[in-house]
C-alpha positions as CSV (number, residue, x, y, z in Angstrom):
1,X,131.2,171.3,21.9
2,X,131.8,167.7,21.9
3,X,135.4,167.9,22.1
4,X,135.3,170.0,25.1
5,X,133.1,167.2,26.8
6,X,135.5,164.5,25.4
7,X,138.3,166.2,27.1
8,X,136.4,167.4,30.1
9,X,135.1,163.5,30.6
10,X,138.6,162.0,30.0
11,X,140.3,164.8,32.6
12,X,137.4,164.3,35.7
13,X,138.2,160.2,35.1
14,X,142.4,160.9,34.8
15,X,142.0,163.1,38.5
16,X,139.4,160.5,40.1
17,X,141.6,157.9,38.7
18,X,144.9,159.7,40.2
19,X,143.1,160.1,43.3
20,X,142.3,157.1,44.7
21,X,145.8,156.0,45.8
22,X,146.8,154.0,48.4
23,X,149.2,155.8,51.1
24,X,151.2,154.1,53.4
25,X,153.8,154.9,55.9
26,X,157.2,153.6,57.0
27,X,158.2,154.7,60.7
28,X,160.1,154.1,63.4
29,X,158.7,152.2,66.6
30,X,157.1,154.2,69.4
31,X,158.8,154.0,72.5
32,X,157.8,156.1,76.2
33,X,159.5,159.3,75.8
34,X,160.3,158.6,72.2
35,X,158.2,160.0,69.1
36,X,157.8,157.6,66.4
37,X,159.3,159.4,63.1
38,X,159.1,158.2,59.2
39,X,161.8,156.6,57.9
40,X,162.9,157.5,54.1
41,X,164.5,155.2,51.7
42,X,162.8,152.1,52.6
43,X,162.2,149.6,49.7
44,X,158.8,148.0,50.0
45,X,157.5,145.2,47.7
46,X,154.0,144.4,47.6
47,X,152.1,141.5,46.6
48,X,150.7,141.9,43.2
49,X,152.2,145.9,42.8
50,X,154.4,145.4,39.9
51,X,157.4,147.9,41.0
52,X,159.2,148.3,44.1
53,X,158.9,151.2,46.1
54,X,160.7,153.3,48.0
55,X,159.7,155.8,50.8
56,X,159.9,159.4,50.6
57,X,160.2,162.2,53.3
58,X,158.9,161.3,55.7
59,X,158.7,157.5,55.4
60,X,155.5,158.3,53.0
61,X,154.7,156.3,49.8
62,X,151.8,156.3,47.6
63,X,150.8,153.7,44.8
64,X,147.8,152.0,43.3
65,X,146.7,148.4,42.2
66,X,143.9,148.6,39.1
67,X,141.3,145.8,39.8
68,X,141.6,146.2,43.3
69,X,139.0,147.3,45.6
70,X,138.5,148.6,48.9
71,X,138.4,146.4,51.4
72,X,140.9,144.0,49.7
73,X,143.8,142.4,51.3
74,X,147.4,143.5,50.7
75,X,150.5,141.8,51.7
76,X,153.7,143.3,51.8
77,X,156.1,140.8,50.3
78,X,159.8,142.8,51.2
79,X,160.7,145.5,53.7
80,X,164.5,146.5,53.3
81,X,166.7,149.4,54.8
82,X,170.0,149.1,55.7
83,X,170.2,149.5,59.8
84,X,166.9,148.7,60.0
85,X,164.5,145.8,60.7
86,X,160.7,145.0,61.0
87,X,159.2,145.4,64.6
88,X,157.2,142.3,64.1
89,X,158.2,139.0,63.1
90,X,155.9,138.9,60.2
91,X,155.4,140.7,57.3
92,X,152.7,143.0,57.4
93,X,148.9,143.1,55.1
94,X,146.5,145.4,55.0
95,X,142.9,146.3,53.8
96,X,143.8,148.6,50.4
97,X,141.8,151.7,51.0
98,X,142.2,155.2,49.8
99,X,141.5,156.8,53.3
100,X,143.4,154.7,55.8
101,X,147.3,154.5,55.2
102,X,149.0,151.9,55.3
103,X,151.8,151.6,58.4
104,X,154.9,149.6,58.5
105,X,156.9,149.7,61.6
106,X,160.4,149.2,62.0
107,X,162.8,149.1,64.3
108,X,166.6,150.3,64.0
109,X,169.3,148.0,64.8
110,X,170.6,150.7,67.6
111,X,167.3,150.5,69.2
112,X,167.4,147.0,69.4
113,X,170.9,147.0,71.1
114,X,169.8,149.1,73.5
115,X,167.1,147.6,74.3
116,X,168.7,144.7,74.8
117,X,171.2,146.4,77.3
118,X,167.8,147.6,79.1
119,X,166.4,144.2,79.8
120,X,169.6,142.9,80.4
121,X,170.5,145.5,83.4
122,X,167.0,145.1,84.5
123,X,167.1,141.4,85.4
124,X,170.7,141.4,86.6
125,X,169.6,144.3,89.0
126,X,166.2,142.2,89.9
127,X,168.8,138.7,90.6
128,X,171.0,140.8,92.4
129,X,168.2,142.2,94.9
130,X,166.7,138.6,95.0
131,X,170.3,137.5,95.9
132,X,170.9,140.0,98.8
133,X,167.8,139.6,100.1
134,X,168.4,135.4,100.1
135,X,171.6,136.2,101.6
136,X,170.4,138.8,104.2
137,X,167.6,136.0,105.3
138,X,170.4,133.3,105.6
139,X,172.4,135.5,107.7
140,X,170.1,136.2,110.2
């Protein structure tokens, strides 16, 4: 009887033990008319996580920090994917918790050029009707 509650208290603290991971999430930035979608393969560091990891389908990872506790900061140290780059100029923390994931925003390199290309026709088209509107008052 006491081995079955040895091995009954030793499995109810391994599962509460594997529960209480953090999740997080690597994705794609949201655009208008554009669904934000996980990215896989993404190597993430974090501060004071002893291993690298990597993202799975779906841009998901999972891991867990012993000593920490809800509510405590976490900064990611290294974001890297090949084509890829961070939406923000800073590295992003978060509050370790087991309910809320974690999210890390990127951007691809593709999105970026054509983004550029989208702001760069915009103003040319705004200088252009700022221009023939100059030119038209002029004229007259």
């Amino acid at each position: 009887m006491k081995r079955f509650l040895w091995i009954t208290l030793c499995l109810c603290v391994t599962l509460t033990t594997l529960a209480q991971k953090q999740k997080g999430l690597v994705r794609t930035i949201e655009r208008p008319g554009q669904k934000s979608a996980g990215i896989s393969g993404v190597t993430v560091k974090i501060n004071e996580y002893p291993n690298v990891l990597v993202s799975g389908k779906g841009g998901k990872f999972t891991f867990s920090i012993p000593g920490k506790k809800p509510g405590d900061r976490c900064q990611v140290t290294r974001v890297e994917k090949k084509g890829y780059t961070l939406a923000e100029d800073k590295l992003p923390s978060f509050a370790y918790s087991f309910n809320t994931p974690a999210e890390i925003v990127m951007v691809s390199n593709k999105q970026v050029q054509q983004e550029e290309k989208r702001i760069r026709d915009n103003a040319t088209k705004k200088a252009e009707q700022i221009f023939n509107q100059k030119k038209s008052d002029l004229e007259r």
